[in-house]
C-alpha positions in Angstrom: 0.0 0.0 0.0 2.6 2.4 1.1 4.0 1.4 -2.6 1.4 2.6 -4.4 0.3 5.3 -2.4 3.9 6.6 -3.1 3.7 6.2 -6.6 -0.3 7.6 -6.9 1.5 10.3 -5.3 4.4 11.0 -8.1 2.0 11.0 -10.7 -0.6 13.7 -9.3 2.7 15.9 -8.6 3.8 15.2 -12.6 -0.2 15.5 -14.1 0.1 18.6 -11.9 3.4 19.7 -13.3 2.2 19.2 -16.8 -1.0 21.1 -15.6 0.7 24.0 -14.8 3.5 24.1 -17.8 0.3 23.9 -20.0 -1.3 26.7 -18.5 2.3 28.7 -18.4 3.0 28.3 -22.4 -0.4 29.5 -23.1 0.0 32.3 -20.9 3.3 33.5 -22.5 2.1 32.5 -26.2 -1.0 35.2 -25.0 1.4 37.5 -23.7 3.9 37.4 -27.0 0.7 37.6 -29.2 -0.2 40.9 -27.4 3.6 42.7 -27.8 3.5 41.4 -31.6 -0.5 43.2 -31.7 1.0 46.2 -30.1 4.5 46.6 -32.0 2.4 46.0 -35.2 -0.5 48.3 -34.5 -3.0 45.3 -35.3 -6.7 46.0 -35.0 -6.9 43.6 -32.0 -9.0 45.3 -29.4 -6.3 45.7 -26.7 -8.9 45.5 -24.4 -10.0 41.6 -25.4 -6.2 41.2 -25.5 -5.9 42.5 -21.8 -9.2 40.8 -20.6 -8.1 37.6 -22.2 -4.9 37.9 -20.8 -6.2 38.5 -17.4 -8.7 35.5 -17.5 -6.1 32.6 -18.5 -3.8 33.7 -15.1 -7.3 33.8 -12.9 -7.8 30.1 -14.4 -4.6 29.4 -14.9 -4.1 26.0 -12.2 -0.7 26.0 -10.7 1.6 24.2 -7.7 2.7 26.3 -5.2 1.7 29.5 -4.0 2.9 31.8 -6.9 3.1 31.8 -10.7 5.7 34.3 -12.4 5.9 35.0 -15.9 7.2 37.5 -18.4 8.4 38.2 -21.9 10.1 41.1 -23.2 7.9 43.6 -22.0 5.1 42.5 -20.1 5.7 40.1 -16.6 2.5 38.8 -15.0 2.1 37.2 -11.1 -0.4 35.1 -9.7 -0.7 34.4 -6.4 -2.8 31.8 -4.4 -5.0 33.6 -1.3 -6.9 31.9 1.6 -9.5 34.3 3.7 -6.4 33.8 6.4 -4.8 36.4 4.3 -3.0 39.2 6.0 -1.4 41.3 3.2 1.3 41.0 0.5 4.2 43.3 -0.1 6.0 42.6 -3.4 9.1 44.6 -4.2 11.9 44.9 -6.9 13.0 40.6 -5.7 9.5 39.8 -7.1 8.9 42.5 -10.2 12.3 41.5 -11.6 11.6 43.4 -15.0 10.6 46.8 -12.6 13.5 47.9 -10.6 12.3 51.3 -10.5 9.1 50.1 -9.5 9.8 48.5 -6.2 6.5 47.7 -4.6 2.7 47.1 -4.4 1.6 46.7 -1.0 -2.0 44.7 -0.7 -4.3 45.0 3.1 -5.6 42.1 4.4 -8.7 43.9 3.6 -9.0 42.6 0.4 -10.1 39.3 0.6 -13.0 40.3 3.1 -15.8 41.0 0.9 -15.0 37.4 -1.5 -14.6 35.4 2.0 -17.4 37.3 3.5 -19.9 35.8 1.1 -18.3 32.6 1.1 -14.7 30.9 2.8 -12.4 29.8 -0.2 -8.9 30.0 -2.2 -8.6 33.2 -4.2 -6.1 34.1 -6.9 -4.8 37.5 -7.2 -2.9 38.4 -10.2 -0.4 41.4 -11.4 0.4 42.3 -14.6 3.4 44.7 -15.1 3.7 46.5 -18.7 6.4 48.6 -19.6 5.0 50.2 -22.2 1.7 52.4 -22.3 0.4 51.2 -26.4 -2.4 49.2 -24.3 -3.7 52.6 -22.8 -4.7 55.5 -24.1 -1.9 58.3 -24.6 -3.4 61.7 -22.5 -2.2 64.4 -24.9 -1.3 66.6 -22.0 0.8 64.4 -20.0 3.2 61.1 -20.6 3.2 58.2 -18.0 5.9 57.8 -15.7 9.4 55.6 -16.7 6.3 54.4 -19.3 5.3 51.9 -16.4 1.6 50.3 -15.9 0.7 48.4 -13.0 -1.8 46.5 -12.5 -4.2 44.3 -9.8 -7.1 42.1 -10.0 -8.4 39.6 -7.6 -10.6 35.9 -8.7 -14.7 36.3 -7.9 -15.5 40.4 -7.9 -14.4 43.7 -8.1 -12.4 45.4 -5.3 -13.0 49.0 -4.6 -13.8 51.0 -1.7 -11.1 50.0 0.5 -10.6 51.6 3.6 -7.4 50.8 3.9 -5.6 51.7 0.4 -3.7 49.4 -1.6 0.1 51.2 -2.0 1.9 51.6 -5.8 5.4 52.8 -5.1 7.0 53.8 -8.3 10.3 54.7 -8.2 12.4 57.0 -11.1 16.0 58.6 -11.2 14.6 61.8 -13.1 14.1 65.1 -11.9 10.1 65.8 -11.6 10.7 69.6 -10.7 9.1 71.3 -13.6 6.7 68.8 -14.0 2.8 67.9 -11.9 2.6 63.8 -11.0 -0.5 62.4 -10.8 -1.5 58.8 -9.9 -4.1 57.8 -12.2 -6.4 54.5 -12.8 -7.5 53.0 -15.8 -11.5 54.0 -16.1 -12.9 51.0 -18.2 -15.7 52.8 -20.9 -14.9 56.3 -19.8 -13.8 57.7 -23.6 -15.6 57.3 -27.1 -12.7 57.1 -29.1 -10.9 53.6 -26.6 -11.5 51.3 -24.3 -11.0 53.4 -21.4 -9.4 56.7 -20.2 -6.8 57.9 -17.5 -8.9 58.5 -14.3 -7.9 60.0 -10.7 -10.8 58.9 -9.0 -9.9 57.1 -5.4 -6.3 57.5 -5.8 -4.1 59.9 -4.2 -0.5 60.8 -5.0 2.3 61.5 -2.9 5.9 62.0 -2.9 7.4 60.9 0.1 11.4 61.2 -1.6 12.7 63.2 -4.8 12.8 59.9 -6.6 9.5 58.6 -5.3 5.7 58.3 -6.2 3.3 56.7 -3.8 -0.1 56.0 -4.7 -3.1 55.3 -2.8 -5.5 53.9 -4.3 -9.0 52.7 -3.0 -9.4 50.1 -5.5 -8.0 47.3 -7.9 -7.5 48.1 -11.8 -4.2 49.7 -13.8 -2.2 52.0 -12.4 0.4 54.4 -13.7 1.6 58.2 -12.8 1.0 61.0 -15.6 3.7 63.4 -15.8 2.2 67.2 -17.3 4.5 70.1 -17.7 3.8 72.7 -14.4 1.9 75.6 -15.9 2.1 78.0 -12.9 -0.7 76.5 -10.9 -4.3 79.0 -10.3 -4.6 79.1 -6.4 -7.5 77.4 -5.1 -8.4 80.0 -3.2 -8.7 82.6 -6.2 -10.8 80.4 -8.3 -14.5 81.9 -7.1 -13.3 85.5 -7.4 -11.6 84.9 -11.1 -15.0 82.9 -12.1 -16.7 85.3 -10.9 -15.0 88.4 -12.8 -14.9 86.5 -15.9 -18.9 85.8 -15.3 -19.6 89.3 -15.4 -17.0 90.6 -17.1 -17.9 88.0 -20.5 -22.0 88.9 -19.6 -21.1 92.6 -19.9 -18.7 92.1 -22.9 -21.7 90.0 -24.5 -24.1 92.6 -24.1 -22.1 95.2 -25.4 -21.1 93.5 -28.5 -24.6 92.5 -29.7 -25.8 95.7 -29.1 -23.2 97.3 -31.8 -24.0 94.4 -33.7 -27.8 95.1 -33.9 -26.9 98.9 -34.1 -24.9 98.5 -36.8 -27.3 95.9 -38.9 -30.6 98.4 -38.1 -28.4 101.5 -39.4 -30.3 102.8 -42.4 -26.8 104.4 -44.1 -24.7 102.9 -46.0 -21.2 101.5 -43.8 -18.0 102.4 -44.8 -14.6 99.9 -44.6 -13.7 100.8 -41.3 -16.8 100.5 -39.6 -17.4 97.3 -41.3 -13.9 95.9 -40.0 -15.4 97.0 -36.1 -18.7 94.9 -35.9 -16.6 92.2 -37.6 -14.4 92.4 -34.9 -17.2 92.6 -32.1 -19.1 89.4 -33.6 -15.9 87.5 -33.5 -15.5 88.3 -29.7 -19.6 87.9 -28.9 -18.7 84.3 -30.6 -15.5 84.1 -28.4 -17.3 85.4 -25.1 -20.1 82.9 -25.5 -18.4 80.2 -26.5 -15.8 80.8 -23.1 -19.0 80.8 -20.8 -20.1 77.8 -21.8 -16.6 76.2 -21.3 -16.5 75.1 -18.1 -20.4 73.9 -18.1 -20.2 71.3 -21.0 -16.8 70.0 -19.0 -17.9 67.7 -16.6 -19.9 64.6 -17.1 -22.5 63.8 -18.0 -22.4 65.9 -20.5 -20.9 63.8 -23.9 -17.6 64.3 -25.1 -18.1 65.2 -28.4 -20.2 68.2 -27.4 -17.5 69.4 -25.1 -14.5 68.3 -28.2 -17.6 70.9 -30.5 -17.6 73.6 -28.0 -13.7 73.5 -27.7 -13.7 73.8 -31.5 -15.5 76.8 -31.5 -13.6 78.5 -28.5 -10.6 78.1 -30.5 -12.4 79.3 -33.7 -13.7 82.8 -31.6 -9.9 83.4 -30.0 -7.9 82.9 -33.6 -10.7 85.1 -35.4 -10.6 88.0 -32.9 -6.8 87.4 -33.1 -7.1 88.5 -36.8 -9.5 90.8 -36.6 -7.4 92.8 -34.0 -4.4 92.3 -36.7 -7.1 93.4 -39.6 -7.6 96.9 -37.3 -4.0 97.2 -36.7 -3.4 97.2 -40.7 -6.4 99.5 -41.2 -4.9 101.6 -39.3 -1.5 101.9 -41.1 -3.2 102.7 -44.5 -5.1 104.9 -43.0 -2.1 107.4 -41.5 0.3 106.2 -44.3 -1.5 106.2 -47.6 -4.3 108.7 -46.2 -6.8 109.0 -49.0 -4.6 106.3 -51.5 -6.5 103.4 -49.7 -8.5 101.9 -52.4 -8.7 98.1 -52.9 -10.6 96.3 -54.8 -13.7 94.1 -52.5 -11.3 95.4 -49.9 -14.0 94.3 -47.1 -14.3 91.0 -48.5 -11.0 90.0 -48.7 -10.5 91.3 -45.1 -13.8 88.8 -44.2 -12.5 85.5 -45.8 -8.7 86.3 -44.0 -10.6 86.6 -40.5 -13.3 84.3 -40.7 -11.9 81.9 -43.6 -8.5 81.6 -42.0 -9.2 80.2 -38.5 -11.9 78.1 -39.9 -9.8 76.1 -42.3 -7.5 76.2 -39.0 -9.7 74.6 -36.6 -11.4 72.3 -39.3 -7.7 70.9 -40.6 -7.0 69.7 -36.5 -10.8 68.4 -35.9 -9.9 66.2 -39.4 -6.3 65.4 -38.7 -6.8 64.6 -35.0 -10.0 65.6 -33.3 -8.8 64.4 -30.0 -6.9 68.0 -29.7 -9.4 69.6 -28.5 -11.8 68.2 -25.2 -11.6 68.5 -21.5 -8.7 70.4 -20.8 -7.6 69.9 -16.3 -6.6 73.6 -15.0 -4.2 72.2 -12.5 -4.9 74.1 -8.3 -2.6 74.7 -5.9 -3.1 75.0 -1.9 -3.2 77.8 0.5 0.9 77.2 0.4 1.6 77.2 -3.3 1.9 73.2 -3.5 0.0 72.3 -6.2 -2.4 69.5 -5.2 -1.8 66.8 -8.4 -5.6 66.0 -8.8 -7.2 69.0 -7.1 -8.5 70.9 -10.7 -11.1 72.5 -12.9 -11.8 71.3 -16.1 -12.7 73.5 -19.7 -13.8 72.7 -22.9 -10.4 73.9 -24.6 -7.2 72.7 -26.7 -5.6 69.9 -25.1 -2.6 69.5 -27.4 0.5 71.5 -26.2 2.0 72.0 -29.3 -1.2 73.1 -30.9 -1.5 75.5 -27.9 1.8 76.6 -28.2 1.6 78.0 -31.7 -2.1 78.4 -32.5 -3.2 80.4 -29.5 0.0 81.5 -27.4 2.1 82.3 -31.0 -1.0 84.1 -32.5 -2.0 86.3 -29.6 1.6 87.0 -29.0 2.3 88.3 -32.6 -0.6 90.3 -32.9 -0.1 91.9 -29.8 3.4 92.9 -31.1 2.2 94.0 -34.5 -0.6 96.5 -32.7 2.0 97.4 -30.5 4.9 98.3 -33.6 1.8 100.0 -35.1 0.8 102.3 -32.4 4.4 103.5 -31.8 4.6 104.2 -35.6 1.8 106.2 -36.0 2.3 107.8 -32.5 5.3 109.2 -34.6 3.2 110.1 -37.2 1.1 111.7 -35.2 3.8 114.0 -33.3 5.9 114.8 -36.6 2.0 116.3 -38.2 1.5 118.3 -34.8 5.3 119.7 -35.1 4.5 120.4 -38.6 1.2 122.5 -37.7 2.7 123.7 -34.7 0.1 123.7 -32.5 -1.5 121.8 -30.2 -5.0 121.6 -30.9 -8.1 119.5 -29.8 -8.4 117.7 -32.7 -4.6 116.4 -32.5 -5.2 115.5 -29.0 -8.1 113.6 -29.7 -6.3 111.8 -32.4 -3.8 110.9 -29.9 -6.4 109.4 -27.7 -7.9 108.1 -30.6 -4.8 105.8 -31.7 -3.8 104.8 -27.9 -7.3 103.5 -27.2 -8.0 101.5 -30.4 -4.5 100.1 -30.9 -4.3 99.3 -27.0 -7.5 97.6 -27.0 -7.0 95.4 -29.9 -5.2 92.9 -28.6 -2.0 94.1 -26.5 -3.6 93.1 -23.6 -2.9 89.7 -24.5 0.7 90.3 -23.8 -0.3 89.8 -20.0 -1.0 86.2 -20.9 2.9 85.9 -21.0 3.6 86.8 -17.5 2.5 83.9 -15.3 5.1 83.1 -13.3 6.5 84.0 -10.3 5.9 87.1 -8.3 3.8 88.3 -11.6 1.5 85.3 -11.5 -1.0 86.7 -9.1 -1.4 90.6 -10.2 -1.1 88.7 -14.3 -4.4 87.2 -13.3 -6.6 89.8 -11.9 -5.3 92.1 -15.2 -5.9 89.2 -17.6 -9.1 88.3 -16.7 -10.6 91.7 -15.8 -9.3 93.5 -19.2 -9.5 90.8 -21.6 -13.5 89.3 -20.4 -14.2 93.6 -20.3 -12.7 94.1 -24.0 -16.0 93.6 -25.9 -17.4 96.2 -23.9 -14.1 98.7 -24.4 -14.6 98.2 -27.7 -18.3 99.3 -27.5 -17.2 102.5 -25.4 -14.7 103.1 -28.2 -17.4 102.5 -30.9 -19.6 105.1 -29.3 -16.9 107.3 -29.0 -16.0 107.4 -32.6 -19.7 107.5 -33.9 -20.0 110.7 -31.1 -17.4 112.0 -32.8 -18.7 111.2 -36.3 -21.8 113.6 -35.8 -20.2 116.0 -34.0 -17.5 116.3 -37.2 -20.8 116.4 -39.4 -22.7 119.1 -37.1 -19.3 121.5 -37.3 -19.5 121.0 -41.2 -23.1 121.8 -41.5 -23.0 124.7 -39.5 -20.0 126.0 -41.7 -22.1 125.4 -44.8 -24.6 127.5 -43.3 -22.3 130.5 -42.6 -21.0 130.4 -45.7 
């Protein structure tokens, strides 16, 4: 008996053996299949490659307490649990491929709701990638060292958790111009994949210059997104700035439609110039509108593409009143250097299809090329100290490609700004070589003066502010920003009334001269 007891025994240890080399080549043959789908691009859903990947090491049967596998650059772990369980550390010994990233620490917590319902053997498994071509690329930030990790546990979801399960990941690079934030894989959250980066029950930490904790509530893919460090908005500023751009932008609205409608209900026949204004004031009424709206269509549960539309059209508003500003600044110069030697040919026309045609073949060439530019874009917060919390935020329907931002909005604003700005001191020259040439200071030169400041300062230099976020001019830069840029439409309707004021009392003076005569 002892004989064959002995020998029963050898062959369930080799049927097991053979069981679990079985279930190990399929594993790896999965796991090369998915580095061939992702190095070749294939049409393969990643996430049926994932899912299926996932579901062979939750079945997979193997002796001992652990299973370790890995291929170039995925490594997977399974480990065997009993409702006895009081927590698993697993550091750079175990996640052999991931020296950087040194450990995942699990509570004893997380077997209690599977054991609750009924006592028996769980399998928890971790799959390490060090690549992200499985997830979603945010377009504002990159992952950290390119590292995923992820956590699942046999019979239900885990989430929750008082105490937090622990994701250490550890980097030799300096994160000092840069915001970290620990993020989880969100399963359904985007249109366009088969999930989204997420910050949702997770919070980040950095306990050492070459360290990222997260804590995380729950079980899924984790990884740290890495964003260049605009100059944080303090948290505590955020009502009083909404609030200014509320009313300011309301104001601005008003303002502009009401030139608008004045100048469509006019019964006389408008010349170039005044034709160039209302162009200018419907492009910021669009702009205005389109800002206000921003931050609502932002947040679920609103859909994406309405928020990827409305960040379209913000875009469209800001590079139109760009070129409308540039439009007056050019006005301008033939007007003081060609004086009456201005005649074009469908002169307004032209002038319509380079501001409204120009930004629209713009905003429609990045919607057709890559529409994914433009969505929720996170305003990073900072606390009461500076520190900028890493998933505190507000979110606006705005242009989340930095590159795109870069150029299209900060390069466009800047040059116009600069061009209005060469202009005015040019025909401020102009202006003081015709007064030294009448000699004589008289009201109608000093108006002209006023004239040129207030039409050449309001379109557009004020944008130059946007370029002074930092440091000691970060606070003061937004107050300015936001107060003089959400007022402009309504400078510009001060400005209008000034000029058509000035237009009848120019015609009252000639009249009455006529009359004399």
């Amino acid at each position: 008996m002892d004989r064959c007891g002995a020998l029963f025994l050898c062959l369930c240890l080799l049927m097991s053996q053979s069981r679990t080399e079985e279930a190990s080549q399929e594993i790896l043959r999965w796991m090369k299949k998915m580095e061939m789908a992702a190095r070749s691009r294939s049409l393969t859903s990643f996430a049926e490659l994932i899912h299926g990947l996932e579901s062979r090491l939750l079945n997979a049967s193997f002796g001992g307490h652990n299973l370790t596998l890995r291929t170039h650059t995925i490594q997977t772990l399974a480990f065997k649990l009993g409702c006895n369980f009081t927590g698993l550390s697993l550091r750079s010994a175990a996640l052999q491929q991931a020296p950087q990233a040194q450990a995942m620490q699990f509570p004893a917590e997380l077997t209690h709701d599977a054991c609750r319902v009924r006592p028996r053997e769980l399998t928890l498994i971790c799959i390490y990638f060090s690549n992200t071509r499985f997830f979603q690329k945010d377009i504002n930030s990159s992952v950290l060292n390119n590292y995923v990790l992820g956590a699942q546990l046999s019979h239900g979801q885990v989430s929750n958790l008082r105490e937090p399960v622990n994701i250490s990941f550890w980097h030799n690079q300096s994160l000092e111009d840069y915001t970290v934030t620990c993020v989880f894989w969100k399963e359904g959250a985007s249109k366009h994949h088969w999930g989204a980066w997420s910050t949702e029950g997770c919070r980040t930490e950095q306990p050492s210059p070459s360290q990222v904790l997260c804590r995380c509530n729950h079980l899924t893919y984790f990884a740290v997104l890495m964003q260049l460090s605009q100059a944080p908005v303090p948290a505590e500023l955020l009502a009083p700035l909404t609030y200014i751009s509320l009313v300011g932008c309301s104001i601005s609205i008003v303002a502009s439609l009401l030139t608008v409608l004045l100048h469509l209900l006019a019964r006389k026949p408008s010349d170039s110039l005044t034709c160039i204004h209302v162009n200018l004031h419907a492009s910021v009424l669009l702009l205005n509108v389109a800002f206000l709206l921003s931050p609502v269509l932002a947040v679920p549960p609103v859909p994406e593409s309405a928020c990827v539309a409305l960040a379209a059209t913000l875009h469209y508003g800001l590079l139109s009143s760009f070129t409308w500003m540039a439009i007056e600044g050019f006005n301008l110069y033939l007007l003081l250097g060609r004086v009456y030697n201005i005649y074009i040919r469908r002169y307004v026309l032209k002038l319509c299809a380079l501001g409204w045609g120009v930004p629209a073949f713009l905003v429609l060439l990045l919607l057709a090329v890559k529409s994914s530019v433009y969505g929720p874009y996170r305003i990073p917060l900072s606390d009461s100290q500076g520190n900028s919390t890493g998933f505190q935020s507000t979110s606006i329907c705005w242009v989340r490609n930095a590159w795109v931002h870069g150029v299209l909005v900060m390069g466009s604003g800047g040059l116009t700004s600069l061009f209005n700005l060469v202009v005015l001191a040019w025909a401020l020259r102009v202006l003081h070589r015709l007064r030294a040439q009448k000699k004589a200071l008289g009201p109608r030169a000093c108006w002209d003066t006023v004239t040129v400041l207030g039409l050449t300062v309001l379109l557009g230099t004020t944008w130059i502010l946007a370029f002074f976020s930092f440091g000691v001019f970060l606070l003061p830069q937004l107050f300015l920003f936001t107060t003089f840029n959400s007022l402009y439409g309504f400078f510009l309707f001060l400005w209008f009334c000034s000029q058509r004021r000035r237009s009848e009392a120019e015609m009252e003076a000639f009249s009455s001269s006529q009359l004399v005569q």
